[in-house]
C-alpha positions in Angstrom: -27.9 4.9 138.7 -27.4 1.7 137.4 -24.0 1.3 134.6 -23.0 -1.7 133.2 -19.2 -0.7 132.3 -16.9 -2.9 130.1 -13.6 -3.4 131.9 -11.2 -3.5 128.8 -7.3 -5.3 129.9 -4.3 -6.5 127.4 -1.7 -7.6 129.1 2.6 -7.9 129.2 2.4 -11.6 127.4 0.0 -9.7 124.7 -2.0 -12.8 124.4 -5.0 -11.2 123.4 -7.9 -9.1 124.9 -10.0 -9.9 127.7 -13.2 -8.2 128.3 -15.6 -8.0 131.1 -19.2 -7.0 131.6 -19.7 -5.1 134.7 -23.1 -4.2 136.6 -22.8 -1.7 139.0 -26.0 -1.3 141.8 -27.9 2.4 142.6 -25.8 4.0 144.6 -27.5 6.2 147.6 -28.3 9.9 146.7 -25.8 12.0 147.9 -22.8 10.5 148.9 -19.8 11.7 149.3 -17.4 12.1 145.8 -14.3 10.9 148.1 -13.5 7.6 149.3 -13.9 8.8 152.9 -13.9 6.5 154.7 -12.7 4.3 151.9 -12.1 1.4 154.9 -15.8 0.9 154.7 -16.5 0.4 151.0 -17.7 -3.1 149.6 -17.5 -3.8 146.5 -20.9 -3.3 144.9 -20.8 -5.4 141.3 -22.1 -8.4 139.4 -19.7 -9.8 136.7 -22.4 -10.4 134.1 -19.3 -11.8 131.7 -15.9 -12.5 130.4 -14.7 -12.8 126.9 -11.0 -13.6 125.5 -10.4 -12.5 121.6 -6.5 -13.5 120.6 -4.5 -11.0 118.8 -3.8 -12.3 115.0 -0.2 -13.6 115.1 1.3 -10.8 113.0 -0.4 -8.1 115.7 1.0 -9.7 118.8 4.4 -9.8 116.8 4.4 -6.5 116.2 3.4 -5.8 119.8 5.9 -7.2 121.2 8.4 -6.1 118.5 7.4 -2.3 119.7 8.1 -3.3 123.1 12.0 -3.1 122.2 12.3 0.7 122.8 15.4 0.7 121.1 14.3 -0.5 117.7 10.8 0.5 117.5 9.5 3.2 114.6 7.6 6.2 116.0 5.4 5.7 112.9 4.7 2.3 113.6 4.0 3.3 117.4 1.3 5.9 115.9 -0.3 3.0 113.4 -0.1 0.5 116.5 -2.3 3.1 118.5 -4.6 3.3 116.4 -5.3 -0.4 115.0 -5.4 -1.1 118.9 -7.8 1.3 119.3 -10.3 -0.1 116.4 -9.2 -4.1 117.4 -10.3 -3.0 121.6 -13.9 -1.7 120.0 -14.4 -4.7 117.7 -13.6 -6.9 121.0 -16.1 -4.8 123.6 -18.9 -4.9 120.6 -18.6 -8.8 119.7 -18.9 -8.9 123.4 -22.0 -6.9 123.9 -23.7 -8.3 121.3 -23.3 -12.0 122.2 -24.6 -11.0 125.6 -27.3 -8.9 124.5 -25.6 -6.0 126.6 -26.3 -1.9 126.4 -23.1 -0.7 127.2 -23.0 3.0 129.5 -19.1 3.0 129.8 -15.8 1.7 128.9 -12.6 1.0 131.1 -9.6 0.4 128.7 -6.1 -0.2 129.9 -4.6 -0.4 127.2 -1.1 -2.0 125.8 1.4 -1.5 128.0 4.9 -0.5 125.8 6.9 1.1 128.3 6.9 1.3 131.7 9.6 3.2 134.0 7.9 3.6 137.9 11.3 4.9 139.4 12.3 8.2 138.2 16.0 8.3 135.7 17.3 11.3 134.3 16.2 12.7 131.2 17.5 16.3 129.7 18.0 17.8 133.0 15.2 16.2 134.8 14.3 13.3 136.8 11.2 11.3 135.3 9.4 8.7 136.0 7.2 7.6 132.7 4.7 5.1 131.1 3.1 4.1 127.8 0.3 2.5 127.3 -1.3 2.5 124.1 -4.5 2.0 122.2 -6.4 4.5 121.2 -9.5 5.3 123.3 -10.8 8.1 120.9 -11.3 5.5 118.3 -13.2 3.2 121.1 -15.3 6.2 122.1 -16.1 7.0 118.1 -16.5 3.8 117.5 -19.1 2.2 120.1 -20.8 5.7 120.6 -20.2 5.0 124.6 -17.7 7.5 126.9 -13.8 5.3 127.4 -12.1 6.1 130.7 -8.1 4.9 129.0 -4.8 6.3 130.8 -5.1 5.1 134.4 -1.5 5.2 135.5 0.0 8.3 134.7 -2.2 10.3 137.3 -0.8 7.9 140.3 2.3 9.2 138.6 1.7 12.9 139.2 1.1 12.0 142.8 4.6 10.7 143.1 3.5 6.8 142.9 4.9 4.4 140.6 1.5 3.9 138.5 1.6 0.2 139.3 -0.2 -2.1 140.8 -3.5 -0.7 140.0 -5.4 -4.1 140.8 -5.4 -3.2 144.9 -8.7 -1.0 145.0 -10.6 -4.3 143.6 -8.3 -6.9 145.7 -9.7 -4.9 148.6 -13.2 -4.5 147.8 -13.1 -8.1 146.8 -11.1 -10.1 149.9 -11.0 -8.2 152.8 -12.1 -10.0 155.9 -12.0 -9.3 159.6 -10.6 -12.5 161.0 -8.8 -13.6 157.7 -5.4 -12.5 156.2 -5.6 -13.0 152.3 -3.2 -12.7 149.1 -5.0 -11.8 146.2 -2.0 -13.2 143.6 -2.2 -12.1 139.8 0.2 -14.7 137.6 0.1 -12.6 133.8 3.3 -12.1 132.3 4.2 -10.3 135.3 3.6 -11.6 138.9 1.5 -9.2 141.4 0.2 -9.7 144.5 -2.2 -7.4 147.3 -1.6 -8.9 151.0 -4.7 -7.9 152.9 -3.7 -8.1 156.6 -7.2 -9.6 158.5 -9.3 -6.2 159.7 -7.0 -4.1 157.3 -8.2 -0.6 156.2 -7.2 0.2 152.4 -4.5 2.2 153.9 -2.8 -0.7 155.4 -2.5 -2.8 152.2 0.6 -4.5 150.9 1.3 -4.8 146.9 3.8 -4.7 144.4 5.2 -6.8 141.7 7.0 -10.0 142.6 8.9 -10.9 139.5 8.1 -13.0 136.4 5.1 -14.8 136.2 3.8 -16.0 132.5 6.4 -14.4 130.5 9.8 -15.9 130.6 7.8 -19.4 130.5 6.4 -18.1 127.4 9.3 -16.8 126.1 11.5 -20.4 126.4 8.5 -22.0 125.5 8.7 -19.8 121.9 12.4 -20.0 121.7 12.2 -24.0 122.4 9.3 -25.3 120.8 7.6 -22.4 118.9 4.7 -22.4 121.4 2.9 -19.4 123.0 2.8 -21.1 126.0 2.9 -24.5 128.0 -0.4 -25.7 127.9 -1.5 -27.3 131.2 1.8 -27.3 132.3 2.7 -30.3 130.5 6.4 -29.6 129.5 7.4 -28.3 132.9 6.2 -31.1 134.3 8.2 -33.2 132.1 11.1 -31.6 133.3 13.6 -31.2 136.3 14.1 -28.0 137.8 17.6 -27.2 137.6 18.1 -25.7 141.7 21.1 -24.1 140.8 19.9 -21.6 138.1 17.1 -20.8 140.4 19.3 -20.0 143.6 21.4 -17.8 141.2 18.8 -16.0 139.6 17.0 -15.0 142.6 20.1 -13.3 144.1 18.8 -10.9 141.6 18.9 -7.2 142.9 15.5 -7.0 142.1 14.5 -9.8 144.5 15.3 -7.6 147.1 14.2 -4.3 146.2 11.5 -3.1 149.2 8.2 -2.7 148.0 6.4 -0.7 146.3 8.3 -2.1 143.1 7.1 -2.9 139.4 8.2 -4.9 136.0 8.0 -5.6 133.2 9.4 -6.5 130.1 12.1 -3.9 130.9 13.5 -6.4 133.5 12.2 -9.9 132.3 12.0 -9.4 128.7 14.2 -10.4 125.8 17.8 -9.5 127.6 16.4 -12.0 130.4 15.6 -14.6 128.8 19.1 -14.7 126.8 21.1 -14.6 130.4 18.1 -17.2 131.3 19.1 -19.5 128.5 22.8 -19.0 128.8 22.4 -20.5 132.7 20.3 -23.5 131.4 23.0 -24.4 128.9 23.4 -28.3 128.0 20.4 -28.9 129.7 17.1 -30.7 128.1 14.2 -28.3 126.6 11.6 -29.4 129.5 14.2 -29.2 132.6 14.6 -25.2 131.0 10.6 -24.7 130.9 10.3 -26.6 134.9 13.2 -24.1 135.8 11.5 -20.8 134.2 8.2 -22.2 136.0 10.0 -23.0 139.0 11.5 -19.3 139.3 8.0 -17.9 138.8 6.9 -20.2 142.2 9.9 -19.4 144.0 10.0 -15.8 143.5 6.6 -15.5 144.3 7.0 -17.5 147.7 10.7 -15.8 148.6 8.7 -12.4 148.0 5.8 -13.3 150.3 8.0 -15.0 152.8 10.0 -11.4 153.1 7.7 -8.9 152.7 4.2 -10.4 153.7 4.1 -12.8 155.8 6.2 -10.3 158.9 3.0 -7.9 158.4 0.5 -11.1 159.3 2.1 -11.2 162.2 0.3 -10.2 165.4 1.4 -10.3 169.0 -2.2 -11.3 170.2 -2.9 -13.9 167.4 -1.4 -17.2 168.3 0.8 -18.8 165.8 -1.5 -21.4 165.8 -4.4 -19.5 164.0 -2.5 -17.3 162.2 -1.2 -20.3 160.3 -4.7 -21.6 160.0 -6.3 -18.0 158.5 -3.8 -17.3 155.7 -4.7 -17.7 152.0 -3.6 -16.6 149.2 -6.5 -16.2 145.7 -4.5 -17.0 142.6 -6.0 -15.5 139.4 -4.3 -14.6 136.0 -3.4 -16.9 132.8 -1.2 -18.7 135.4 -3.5 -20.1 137.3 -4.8 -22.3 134.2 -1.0 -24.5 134.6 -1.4 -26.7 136.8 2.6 -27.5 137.2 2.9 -24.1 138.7 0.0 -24.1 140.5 1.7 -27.2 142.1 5.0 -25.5 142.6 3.4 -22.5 144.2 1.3 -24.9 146.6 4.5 -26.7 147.4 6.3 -23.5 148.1 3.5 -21.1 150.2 2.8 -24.1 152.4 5.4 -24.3 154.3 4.4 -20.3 155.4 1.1 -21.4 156.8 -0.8 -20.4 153.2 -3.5 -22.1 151.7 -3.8 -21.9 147.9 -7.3 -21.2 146.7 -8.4 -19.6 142.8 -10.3 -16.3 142.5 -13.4 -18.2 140.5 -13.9 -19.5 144.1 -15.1 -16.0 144.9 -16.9 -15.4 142.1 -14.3 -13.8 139.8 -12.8 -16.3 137.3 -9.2 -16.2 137.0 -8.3 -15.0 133.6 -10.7 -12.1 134.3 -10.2 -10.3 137.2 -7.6 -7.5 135.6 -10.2 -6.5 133.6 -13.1 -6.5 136.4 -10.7 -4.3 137.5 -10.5 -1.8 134.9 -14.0 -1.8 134.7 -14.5 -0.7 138.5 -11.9 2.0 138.3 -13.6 3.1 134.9 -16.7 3.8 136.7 -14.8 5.2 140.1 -13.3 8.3 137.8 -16.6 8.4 136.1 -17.9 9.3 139.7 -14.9 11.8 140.2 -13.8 9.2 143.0 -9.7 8.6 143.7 -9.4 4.8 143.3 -5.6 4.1 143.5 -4.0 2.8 146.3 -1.4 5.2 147.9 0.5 2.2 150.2 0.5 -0.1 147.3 1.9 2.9 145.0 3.8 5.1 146.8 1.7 8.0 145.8 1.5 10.3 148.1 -2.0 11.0 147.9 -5.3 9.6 146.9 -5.8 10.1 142.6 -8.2 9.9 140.2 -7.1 7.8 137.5 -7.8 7.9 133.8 -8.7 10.3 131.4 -12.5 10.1 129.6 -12.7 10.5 125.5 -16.7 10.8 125.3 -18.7 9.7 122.5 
């Protein structure tokens, strides 16, 4: 039948909530509960629409204070679950009400606080652990509607590194036959899906590049006691200081094989203080064009090594493949036009074009949670819906866990 789902995300930068209202078509009677053959599934959605709703300055503090695993309070964790929990079902009703919408499910991601893919040792055993929190009991209790919440930690079980969980829609969304695409999310963290042309989900590419949003933001803060650089008009003030950047991306991260994920674990606080400490004696907007600069660059170095080899084919001439590659920017980033410039000037020379995802119909600030909605309503259909090559997993999962009304 028919569901319009709301697709519920908060990201790393902990700007706020984005919500999304999501139509979903009849689907045929009697088909199959598996994705098989998942290679010939089309996305089969309407984004009806998006909201944004800012978390109140003391929240996002807070937030972000929690995110410090070392000094946060368990009962401040337990309080921040909850007011999450009420703040995610006052967002999804303002929402529903201004667009005069009967909601039949809810995808929440929740707030990421912790996020370990690769496994460490912990009292004997090898783990590999995640936290996202806001509490989808209350958001069940609250709107009367069924919340799928929880999506990572069953790629987990599978042996995947719960991250990137964006793929399944990337797919659905940008696949084509004769054209190889990069479907690019710039939130605090930088993701991308490379969709080889004629790929089958199977064959996909994604992982984590490196900062995106979040150490801009974070200098931005420090500097000028700004969220962020609007319209990337201190970056483009600035000089990007080449030396920093060279260092930085000598980083062992850079180049870790994919898959890989980050987070504030590796570009947070301790980050930006090394960050800072390089950019020493320099002027406020040559440190902001350098932390936007390392977001372009790492992106670009990343696709460079890992993509661009797999768009290779023997019987494509170089001539067309250089002609069919693009890459779909979408995220908060995509709204700063300095990076946008940076990353144009530094995917070019690798035969990509730069395009934005409201070109295809999803605007750019809400495709993550489009996303949440889709896999929301995949688990509500007992469907897997992660993406093993992106994840590692070594199987196909159904992600999420349902609180009902």
């Amino acid at each position: 039948m028919t569901m319009i789902v709301a697709g519920v995300m908060s990201g790393t930068s902990a700007d706020g909530i984005n919500v999304a209202l999501v139509r979903f078509a009849n689907e045929p009677a009697g088909r199959p509960k598996s994705l098989s053959p998942r290679k010939n599934r089309r996305a089969n959605c309407t984004l009806l629409a998006h909201e944004e709703y800012p978390f109140p300055a003391p929240v996002r503090r807070a937030i972000l204070g929690m995110m410090n695993a070392e000094l946060a309070r368990v009962a401040d964790l337990a309080r921040l679950n909850f007011l999450l929990g009420e703040l995610y079902a006052e967002a999804i009703a303002k929402a529903a009400r201004q667009h005069r919408v009967k909601l039949d499910l809810v995808g929440c991601h929740g707030q990421t606080l912790y996020h370990q893919g690769t496994p460490q040792r912990f009292l004997g055993r090898q783990l590999a652990v995640t936290w996202q929190t806001g509490e989808a009991a209350i958001i069940a209790s609250n709107l009367r509607v069924p919340v799928v919440s929880d999506f990572r930690p069953a790629d987990m079980a599978a042996g995947g590194k719960g991250a990137p969980l964006v793929p399944f829609l990337d797919y659905l969304l940008y696949r084509d036959a004769s054209l190889s695409r990069i479907a690019q999310n710039i939130g605090g963290i930088a993701n991308l899906t490379a969709i080889p042309a004629g790929a089958s989900l199977d064959q996909l590419i994604a992982f984590d590049t490196g900062p995106g949003n979040m150490v801009i933001d974070a200098v931005m803060e420090e500097l000028f006691g700004k969220r962020y650089d609007h319209n990337g008009k201190v970056s483009a003030s600035g000089r990007v200081l080449d030396h920093v950047i060279a260092q930085l991306l000598r980083a062992p991260f850079f180049r870790q094989t994919p898959p890989r994920t980050a987070g504030r674990e590796e570009f947070g606080r301790e980050y930006v203080g090394r960050f800072l400490q390089l950019c020493q004696g320099s002027s406020k907007p040559d440190i902001v064009a350098t932390a936007t600069a390392l977001a372009a660059h790492s992106i670009a170095n990343a696709v460079k090594q890992f993509v661009v080899p797999k768009f290779i084919s023997p019987a494509t001439s170089a001539r067309r493949q250089k002609r069919d590659h693009q890459m779909i920017v979408s995220g908060g980033g995509a709204k700063n036009p300095t990076l946008m410039s940076m990353l144009h000037d530094a995917v070019a020379p690798l035969g990509i074009s730069l395009h934005f995802s409201d070109e295809f119909g999803v605007p750019a600030e809400a495709k993550e949670a489009v996303a949440f909605a889709l896999l929301a309503h995949e688990t509500w259909h007992r469907r897997p819906s992660n993406v093993p090559s992106a994840t590692g997993a070594k199987r196909p999962a159904i992600m999420g866990k349902i609180s009902y009304a």
